[in-house]
BAMAR-409275 format. One record per atom (N, C-alpha, C): residue number from 1; atom name; x, y, z. Coordinates in pm, 1 decimal. Layout:
BEGIN
{pt NUM "CA" {X Y Z}}
...
end
This chain:
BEGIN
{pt 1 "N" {8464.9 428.9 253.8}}
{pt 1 "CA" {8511.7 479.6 126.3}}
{pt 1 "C" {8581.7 614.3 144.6}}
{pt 2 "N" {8557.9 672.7 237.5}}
{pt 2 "CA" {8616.1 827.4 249.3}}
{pt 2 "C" {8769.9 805.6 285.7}}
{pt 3 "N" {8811.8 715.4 384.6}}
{pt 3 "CA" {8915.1 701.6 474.4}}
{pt 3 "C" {8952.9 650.8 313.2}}
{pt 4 "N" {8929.7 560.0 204.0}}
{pt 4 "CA" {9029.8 550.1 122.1}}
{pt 4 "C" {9051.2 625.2 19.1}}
{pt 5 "N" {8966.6 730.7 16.8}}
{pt 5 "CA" {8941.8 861.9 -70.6}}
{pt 5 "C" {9100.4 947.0 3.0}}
{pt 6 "N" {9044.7 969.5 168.2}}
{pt 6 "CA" {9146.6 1047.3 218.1}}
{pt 6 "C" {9267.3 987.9 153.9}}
{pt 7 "N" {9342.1 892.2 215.8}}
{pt 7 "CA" {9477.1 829.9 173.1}}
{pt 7 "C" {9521.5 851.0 78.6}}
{pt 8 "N" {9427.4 828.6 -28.0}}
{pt 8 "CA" {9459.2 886.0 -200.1}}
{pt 8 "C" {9513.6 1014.6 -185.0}}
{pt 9 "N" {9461.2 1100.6 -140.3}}
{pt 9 "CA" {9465.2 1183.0 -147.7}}
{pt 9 "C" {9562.8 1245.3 -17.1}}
{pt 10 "N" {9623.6 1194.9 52.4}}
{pt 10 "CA" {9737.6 1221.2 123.3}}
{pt 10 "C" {9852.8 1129.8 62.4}}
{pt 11 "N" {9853.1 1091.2 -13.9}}
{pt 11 "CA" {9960.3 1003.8 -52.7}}
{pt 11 "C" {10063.1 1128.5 -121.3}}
{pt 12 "N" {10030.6 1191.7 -189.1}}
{pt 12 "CA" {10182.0 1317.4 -263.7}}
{pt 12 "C" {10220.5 1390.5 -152.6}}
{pt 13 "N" {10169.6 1485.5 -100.0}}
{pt 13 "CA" {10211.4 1550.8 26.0}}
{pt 13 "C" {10253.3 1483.6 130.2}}
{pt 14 "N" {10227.6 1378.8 169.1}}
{pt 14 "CA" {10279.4 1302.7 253.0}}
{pt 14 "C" {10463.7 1291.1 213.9}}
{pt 15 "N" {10452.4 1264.4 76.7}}
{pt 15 "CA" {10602.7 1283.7 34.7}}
{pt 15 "C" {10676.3 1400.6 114.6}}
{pt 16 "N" {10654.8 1498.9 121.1}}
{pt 16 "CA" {10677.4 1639.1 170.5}}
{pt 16 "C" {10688.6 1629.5 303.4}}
{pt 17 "N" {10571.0 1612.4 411.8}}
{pt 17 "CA" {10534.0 1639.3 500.4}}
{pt 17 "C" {10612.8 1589.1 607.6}}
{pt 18 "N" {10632.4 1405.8 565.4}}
{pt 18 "CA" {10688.7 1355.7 629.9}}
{pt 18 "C" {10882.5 1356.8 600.0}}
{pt 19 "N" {10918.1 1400.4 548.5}}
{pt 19 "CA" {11053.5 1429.3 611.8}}
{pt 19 "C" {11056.6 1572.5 681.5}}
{pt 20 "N" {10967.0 1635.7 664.4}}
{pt 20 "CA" {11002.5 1793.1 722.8}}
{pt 20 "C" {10972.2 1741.8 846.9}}
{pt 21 "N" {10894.0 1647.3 878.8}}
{pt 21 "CA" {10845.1 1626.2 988.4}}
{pt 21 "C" {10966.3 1552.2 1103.8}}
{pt 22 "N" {11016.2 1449.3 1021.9}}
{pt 22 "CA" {11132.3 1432.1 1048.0}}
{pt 22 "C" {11275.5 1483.5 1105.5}}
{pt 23 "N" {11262.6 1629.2 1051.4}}
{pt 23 "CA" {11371.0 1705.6 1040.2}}
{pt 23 "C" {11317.7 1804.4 1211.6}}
{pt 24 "N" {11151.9 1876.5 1193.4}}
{pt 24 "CA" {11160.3 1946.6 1266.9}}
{pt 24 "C" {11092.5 1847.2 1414.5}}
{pt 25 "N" {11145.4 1675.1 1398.9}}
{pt 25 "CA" {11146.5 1599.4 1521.8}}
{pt 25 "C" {11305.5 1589.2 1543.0}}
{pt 26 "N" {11348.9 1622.6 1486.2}}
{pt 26 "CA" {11534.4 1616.9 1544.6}}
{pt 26 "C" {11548.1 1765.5 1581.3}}
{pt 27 "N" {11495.1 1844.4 1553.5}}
{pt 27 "CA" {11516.3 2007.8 1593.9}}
{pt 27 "C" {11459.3 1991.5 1767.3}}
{pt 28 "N" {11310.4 1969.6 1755.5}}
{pt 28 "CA" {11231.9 1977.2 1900.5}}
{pt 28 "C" {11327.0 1846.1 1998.6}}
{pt 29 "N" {11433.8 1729.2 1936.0}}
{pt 29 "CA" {11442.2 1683.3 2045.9}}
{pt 29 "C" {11602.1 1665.3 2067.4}}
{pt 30 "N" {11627.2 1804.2 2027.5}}
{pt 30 "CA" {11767.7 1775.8 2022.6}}
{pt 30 "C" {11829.9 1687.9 2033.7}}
{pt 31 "N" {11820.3 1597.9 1938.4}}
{pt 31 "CA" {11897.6 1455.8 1944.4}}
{pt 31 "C" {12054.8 1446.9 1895.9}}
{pt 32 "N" {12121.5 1565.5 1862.2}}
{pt 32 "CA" {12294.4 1572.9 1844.1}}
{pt 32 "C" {12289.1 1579.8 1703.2}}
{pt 33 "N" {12438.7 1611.8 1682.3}}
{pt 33 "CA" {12479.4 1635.0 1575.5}}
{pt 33 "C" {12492.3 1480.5 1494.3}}
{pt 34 "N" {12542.2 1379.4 1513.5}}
{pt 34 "CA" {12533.4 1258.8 1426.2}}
{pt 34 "C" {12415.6 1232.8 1395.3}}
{pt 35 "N" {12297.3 1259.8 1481.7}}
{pt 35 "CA" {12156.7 1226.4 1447.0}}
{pt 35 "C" {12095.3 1320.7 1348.2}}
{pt 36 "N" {12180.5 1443.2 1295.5}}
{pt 36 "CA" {12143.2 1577.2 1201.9}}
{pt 36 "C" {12188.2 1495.6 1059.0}}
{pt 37 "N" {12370.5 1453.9 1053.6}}
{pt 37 "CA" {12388.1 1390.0 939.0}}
{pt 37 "C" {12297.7 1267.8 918.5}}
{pt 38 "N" {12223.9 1181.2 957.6}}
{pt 38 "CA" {12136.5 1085.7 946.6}}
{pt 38 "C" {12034.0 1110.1 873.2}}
{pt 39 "N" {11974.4 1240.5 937.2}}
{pt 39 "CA" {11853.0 1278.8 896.4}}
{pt 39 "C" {11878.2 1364.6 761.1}}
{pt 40 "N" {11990.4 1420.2 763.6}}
{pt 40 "CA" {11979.0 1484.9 653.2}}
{pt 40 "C" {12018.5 1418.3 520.3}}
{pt 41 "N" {12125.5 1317.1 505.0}}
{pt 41 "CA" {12121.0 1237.4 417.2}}
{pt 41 "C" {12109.6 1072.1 434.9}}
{pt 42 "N" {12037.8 1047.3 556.3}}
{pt 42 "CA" {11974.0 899.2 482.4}}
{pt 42 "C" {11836.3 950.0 498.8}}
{pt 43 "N" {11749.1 982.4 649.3}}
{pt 43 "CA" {11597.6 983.7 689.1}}
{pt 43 "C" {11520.3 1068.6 523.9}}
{pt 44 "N" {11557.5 1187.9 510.7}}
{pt 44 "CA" {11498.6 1259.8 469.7}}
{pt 44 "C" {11495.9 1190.4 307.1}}
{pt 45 "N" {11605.4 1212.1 293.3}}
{pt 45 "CA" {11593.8 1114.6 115.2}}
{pt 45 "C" {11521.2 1008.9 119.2}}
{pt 46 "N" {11554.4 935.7 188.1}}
{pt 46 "CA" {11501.9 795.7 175.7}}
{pt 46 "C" {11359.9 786.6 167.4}}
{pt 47 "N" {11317.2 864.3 305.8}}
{pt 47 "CA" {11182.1 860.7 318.3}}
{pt 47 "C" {11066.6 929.5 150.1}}
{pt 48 "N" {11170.2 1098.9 161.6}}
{pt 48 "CA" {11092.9 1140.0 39.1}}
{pt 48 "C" {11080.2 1022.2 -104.6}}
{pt 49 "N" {11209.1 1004.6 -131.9}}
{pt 49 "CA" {11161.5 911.7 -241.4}}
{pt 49 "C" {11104.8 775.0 -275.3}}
{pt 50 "N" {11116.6 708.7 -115.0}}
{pt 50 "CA" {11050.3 559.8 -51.1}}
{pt 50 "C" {10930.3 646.6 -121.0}}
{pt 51 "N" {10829.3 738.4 -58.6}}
{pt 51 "CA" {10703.1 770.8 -69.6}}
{pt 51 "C" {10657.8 805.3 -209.3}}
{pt 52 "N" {10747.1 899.7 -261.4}}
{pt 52 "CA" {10706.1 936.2 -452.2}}
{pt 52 "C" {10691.1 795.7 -516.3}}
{pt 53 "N" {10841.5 689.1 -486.7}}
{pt 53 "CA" {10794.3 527.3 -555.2}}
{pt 53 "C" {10670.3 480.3 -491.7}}
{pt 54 "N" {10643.0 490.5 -393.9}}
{pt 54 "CA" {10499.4 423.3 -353.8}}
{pt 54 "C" {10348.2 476.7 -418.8}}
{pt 55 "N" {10373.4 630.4 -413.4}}
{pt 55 "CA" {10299.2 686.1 -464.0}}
{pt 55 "C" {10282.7 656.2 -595.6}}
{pt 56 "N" {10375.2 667.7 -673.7}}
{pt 56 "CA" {10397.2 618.7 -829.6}}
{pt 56 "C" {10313.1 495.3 -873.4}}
{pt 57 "N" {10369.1 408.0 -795.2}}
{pt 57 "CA" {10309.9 253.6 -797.5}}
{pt 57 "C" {10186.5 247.8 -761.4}}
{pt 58 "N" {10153.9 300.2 -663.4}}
{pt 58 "CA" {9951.8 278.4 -586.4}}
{pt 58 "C" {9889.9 345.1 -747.6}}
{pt 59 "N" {9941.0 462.2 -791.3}}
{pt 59 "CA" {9838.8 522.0 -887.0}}
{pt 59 "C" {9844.6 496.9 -1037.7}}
{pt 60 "N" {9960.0 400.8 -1055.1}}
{pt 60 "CA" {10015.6 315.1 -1176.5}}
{pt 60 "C" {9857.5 216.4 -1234.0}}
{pt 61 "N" {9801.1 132.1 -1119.9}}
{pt 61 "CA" {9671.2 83.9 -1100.5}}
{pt 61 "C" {9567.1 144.7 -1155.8}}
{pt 62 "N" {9452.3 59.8 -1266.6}}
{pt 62 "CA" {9373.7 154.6 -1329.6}}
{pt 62 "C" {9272.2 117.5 -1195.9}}
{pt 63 "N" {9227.9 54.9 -1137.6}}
{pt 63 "CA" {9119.2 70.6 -1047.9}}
{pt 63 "C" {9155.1 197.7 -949.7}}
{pt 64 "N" {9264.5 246.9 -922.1}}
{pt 64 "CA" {9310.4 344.7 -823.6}}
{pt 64 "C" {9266.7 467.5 -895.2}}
{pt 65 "N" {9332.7 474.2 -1006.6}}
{pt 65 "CA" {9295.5 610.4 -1090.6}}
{pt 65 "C" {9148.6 643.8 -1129.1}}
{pt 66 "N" {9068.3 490.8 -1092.6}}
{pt 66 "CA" {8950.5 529.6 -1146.6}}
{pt 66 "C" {8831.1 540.0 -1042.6}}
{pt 67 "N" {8866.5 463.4 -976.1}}
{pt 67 "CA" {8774.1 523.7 -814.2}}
{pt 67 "C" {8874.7 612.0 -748.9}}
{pt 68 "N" {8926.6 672.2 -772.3}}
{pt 68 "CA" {9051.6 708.6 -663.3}}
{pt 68 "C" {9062.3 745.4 -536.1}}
{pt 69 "N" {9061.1 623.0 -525.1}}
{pt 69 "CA" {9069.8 577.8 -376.3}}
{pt 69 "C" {9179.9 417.5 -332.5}}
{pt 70 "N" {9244.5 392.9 -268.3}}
{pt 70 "CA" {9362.1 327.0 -232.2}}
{pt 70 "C" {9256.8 189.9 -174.0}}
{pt 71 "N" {9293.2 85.6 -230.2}}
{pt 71 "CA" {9265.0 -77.8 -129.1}}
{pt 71 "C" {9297.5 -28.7 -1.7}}
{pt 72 "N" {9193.2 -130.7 43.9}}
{pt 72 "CA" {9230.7 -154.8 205.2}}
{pt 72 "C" {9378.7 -211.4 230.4}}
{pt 73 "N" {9428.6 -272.9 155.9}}
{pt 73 "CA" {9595.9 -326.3 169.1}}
{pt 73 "C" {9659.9 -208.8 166.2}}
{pt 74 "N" {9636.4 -112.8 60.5}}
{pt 74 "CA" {9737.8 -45.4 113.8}}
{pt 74 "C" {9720.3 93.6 222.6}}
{pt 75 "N" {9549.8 109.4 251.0}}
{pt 75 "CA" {9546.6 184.6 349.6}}
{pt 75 "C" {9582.8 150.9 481.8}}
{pt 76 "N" {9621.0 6.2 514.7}}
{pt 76 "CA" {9636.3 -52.1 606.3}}
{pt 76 "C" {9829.2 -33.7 642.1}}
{pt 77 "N" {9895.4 -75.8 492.5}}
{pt 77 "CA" {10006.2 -35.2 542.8}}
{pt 77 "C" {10077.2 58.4 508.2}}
{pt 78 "N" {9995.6 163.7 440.2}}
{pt 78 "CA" {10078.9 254.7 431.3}}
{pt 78 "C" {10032.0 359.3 554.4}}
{pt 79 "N" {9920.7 341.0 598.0}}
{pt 79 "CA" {9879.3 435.4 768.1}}
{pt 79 "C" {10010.6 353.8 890.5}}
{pt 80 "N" {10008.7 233.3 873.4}}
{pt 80 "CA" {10088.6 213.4 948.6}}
{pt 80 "C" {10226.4 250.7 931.4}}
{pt 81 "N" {10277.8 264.5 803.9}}
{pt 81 "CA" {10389.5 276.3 742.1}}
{pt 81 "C" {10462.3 460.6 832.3}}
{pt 82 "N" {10330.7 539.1 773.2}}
{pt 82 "CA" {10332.2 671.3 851.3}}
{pt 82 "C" {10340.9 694.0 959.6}}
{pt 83 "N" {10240.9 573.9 1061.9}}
{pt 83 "CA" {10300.2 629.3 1183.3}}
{pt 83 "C" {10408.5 608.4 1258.7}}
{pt 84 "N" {10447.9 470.9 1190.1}}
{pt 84 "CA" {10585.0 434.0 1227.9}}
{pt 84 "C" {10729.2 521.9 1193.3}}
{pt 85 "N" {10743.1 596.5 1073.0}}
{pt 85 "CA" {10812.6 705.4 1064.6}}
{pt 85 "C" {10773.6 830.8 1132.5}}
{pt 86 "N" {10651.8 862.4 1149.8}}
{pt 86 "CA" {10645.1 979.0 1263.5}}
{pt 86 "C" {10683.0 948.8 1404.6}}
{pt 87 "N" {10632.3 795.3 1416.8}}
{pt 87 "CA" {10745.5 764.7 1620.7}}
{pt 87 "C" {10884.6 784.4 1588.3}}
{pt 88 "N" {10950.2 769.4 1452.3}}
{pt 88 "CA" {11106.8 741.5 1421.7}}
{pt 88 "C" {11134.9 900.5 1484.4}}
{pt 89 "N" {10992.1 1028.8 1411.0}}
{pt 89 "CA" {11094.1 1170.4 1422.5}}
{pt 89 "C" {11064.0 1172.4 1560.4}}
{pt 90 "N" {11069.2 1162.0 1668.6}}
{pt 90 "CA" {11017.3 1162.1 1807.4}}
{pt 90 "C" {11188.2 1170.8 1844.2}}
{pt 91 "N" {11242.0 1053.3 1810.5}}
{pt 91 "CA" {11381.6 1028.8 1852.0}}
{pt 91 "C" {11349.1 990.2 1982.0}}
{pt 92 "N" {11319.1 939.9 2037.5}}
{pt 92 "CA" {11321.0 856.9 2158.4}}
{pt 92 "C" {11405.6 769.2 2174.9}}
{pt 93 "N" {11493.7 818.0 2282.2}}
{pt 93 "CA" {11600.1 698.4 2271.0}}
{pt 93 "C" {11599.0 553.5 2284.3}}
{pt 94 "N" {11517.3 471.7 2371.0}}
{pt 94 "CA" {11465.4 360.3 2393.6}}
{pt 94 "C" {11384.6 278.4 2267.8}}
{pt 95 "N" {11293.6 377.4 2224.9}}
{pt 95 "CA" {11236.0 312.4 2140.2}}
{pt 95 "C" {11282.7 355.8 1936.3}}
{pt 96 "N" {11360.8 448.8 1963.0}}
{pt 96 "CA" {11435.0 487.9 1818.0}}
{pt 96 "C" {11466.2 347.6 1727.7}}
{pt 97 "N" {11474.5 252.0 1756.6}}
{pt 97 "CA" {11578.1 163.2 1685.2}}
{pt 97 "C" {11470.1 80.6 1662.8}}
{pt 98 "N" {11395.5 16.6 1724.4}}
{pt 98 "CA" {11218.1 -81.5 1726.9}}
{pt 98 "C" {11144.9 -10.9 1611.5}}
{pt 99 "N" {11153.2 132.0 1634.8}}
{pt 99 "CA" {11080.0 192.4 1542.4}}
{pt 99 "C" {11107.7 208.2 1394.1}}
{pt 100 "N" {11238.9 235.5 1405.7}}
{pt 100 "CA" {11294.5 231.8 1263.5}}
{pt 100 "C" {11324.9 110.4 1229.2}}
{pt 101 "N" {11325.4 28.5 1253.5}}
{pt 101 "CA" {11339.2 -124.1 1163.8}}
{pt 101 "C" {11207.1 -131.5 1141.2}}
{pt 102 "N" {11120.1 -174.2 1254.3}}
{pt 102 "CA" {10984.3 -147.9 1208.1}}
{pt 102 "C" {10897.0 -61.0 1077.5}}
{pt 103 "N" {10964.4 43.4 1061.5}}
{pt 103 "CA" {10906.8 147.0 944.0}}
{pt 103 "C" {10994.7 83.2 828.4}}
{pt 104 "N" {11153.1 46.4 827.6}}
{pt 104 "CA" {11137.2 -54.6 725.7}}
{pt 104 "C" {11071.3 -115.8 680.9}}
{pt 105 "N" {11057.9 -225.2 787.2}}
{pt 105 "CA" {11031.7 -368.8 722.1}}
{pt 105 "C" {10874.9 -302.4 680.0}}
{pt 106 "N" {10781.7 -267.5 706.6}}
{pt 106 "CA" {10678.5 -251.3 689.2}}
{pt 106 "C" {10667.0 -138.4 524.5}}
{pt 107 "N" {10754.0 -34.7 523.5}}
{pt 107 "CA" {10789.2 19.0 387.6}}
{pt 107 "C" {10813.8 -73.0 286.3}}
{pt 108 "N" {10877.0 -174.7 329.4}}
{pt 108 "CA" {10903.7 -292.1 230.0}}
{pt 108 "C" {10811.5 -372.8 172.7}}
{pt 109 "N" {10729.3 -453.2 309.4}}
{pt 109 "CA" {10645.7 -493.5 244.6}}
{pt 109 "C" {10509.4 -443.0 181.7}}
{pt 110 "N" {10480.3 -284.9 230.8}}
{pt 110 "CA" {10378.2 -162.1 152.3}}
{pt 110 "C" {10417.2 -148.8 -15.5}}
{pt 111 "N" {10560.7 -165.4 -34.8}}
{pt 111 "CA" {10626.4 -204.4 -153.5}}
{pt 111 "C" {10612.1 -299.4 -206.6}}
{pt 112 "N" {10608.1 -445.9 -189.2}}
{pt 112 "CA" {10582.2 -541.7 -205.3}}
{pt 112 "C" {10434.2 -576.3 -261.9}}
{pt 113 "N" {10350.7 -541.9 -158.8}}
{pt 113 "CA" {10197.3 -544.5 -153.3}}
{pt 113 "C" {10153.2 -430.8 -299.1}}
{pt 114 "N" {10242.2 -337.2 -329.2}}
{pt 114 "CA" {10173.2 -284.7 -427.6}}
{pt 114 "C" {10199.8 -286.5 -550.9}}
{pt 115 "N" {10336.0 -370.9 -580.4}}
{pt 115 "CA" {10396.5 -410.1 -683.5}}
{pt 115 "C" {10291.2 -540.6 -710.0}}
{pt 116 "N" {10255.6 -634.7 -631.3}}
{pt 116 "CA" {10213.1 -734.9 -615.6}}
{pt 116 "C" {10057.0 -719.1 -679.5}}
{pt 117 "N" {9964.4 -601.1 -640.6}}
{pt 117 "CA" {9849.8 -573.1 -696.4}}
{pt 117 "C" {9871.7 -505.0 -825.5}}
{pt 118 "N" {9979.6 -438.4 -830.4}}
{pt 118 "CA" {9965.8 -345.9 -975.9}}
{pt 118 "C" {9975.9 -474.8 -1083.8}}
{pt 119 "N" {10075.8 -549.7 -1038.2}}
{pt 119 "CA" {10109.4 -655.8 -1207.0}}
{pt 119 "C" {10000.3 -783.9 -1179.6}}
{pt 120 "N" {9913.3 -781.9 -1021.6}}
{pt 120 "CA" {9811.6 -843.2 -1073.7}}
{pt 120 "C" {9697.6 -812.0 -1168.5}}
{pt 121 "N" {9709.0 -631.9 -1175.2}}
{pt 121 "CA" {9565.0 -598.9 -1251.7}}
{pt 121 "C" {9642.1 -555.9 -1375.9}}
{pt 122 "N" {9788.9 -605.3 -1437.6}}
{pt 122 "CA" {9850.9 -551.3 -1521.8}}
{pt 122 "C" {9795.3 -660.7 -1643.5}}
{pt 123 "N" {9814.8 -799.8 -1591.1}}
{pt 123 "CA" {9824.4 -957.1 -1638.5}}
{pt 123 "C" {9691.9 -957.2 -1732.0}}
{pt 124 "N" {9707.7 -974.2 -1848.6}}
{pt 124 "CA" {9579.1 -1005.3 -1918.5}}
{pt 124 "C" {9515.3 -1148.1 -1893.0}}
{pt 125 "N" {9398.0 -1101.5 -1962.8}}
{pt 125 "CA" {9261.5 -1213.5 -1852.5}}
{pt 125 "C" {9296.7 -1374.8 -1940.9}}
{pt 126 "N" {9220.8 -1435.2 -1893.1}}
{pt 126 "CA" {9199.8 -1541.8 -1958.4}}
{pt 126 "C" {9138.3 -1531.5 -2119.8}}
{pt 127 "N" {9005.9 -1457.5 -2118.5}}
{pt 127 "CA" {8997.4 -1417.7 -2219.0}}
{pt 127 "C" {9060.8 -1402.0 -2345.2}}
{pt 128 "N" {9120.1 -1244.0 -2337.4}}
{pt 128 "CA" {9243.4 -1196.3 -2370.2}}
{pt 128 "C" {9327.3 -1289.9 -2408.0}}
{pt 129 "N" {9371.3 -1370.7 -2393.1}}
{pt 129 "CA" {9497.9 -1465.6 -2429.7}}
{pt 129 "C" {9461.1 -1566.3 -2499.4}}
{pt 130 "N" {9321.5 -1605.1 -2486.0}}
{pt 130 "CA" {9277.5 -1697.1 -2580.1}}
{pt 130 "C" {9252.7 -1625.1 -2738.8}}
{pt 131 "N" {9191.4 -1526.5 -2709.3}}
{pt 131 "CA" {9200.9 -1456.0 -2871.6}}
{pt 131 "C" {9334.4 -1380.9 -2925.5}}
{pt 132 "N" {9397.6 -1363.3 -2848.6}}
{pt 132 "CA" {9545.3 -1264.4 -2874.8}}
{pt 132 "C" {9663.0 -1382.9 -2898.9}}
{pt 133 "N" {9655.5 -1482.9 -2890.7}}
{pt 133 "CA" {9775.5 -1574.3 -2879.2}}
{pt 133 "C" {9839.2 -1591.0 -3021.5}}
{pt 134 "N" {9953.3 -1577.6 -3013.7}}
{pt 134 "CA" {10019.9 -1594.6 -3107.5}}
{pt 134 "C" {9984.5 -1692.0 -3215.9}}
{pt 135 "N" {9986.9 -1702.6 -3376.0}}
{pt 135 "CA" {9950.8 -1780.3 -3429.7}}
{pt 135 "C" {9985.0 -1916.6 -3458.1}}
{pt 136 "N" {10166.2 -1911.7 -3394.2}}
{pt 136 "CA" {10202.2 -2045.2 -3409.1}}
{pt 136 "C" {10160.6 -2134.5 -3286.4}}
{pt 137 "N" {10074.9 -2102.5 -3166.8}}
{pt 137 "CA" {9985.2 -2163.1 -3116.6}}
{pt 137 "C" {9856.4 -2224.1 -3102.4}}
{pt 138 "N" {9836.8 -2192.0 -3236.5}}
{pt 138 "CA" {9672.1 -2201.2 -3222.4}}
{pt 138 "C" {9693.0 -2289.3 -3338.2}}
{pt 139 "N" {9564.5 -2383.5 -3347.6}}
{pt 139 "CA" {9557.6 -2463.2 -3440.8}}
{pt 139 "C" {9536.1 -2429.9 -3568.5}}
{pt 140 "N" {9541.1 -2457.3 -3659.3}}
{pt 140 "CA" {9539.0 -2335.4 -3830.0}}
{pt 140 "C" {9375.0 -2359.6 -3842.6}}
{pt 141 "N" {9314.7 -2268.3 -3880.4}}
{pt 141 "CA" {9177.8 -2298.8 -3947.5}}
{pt 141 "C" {9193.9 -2342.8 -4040.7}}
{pt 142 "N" {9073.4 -2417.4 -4077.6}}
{pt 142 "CA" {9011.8 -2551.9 -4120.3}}
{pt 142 "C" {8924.9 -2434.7 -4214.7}}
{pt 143 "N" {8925.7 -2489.7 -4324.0}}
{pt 143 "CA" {8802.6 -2399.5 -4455.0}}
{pt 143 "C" {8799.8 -2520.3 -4517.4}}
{pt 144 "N" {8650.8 -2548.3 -4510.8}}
{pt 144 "CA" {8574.8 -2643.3 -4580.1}}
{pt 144 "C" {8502.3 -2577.3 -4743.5}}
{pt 145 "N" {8519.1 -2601.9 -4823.3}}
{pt 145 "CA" {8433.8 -2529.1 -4984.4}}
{pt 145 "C" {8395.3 -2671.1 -5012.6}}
{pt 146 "N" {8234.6 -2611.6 -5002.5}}
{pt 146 "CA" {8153.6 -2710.5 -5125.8}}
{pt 146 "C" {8091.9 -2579.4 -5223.9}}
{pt 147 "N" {8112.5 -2708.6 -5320.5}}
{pt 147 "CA" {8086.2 -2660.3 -5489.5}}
{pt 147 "C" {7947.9 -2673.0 -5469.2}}
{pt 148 "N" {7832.8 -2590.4 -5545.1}}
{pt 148 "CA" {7717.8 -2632.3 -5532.7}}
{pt 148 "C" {7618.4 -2588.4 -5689.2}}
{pt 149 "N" {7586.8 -2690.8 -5730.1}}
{pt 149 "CA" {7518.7 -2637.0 -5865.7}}
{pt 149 "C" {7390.9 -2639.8 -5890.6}}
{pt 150 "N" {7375.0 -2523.2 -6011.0}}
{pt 150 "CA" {7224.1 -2499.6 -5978.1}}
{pt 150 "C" {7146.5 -2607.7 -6072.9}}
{pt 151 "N" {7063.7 -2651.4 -6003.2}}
{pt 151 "CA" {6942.7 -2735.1 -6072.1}}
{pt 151 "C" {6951.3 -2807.8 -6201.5}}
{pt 152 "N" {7007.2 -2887.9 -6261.5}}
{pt 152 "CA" {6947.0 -2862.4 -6414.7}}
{pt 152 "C" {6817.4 -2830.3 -6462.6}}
{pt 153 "N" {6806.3 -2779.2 -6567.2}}
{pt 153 "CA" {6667.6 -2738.7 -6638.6}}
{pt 153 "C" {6647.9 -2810.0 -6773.9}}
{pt 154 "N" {6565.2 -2913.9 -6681.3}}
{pt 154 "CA" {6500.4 -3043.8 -6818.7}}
{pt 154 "C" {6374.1 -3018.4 -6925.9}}
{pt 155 "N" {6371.3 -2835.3 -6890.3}}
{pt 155 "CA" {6250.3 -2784.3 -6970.1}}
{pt 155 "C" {6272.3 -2798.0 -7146.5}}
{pt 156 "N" {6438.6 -2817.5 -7155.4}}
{pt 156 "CA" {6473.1 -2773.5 -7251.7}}
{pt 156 "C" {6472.7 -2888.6 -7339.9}}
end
């Protein structure tokens, strides 16, 4: 429960963290000037606002807001999601390109996976739909009146 306490709770700063992180992995590996315009307008945007929508969406969820703490789905891919953009700021030339498709596809489907739980706990129940349904679905009630009279009185 802690490790999904933590996550919760690295999920906004992470917005932050990880493009600076980004930025000061192209500084330490001097990777050139085309690799500066990259980072500065696709890595860094992308990443910051990939993470605020994710963030947005994980805490959109009333079970998130109310234990707050993140599913194992998405502590699973959004830890992976992170470390795969922190090998991206490395810049390693060999492995630069594995890595960044990789932190895609996996951003995508961390996207996927949480769109996928939010409008599952969005969907009203079975319940719910049986009493809420529109009226031209439901069969009309039925009102039965009986007349009922009192006694006669043969005292009279």
């Amino acid at each position: 429960m802690w490790l999904r306490r933590a996550m919760f709770q690295w999920m906004a700063p992470s917005a932050v963290v990880l493009p600076v992180w980004i930025l000061i992995g192209w500084i330490v590996s001097d990777a050139g000037g085309w690799a500066l315009a990259w980072v500065l307008f696709i890595a860094i945007p992308s990443v910051l606002l990939g993470q605020l929508l994710l963030t947005f969406l994980v805490r959109m969820r009333g079970t998130v807001r109310h234990s707050r703490s993140l599913s194992w789905l998405d502590v699973g891919g959004v830890a992976l999601w992170h470390l795969l953009t922190i090998a991206v700021g490395f810049f390693v030339q060999a492995w630069f390109w594995p890595f960044l498709i990789g932190a895609t596809a996996v951003y995508l489907a961390v996207l996927w996976s949480s769109l996928w739980q939010l409008f599952q706990e969005a969907r009203p129940s079975v319940l719910l739909r049986r009493y809420t349904a529109p009226a031209a679905e439901q069969s009309p009630p039925v009102v039965v009146l009986q007349e009922r009279r009192p006694p006669a009185d043969d005292a009279f």
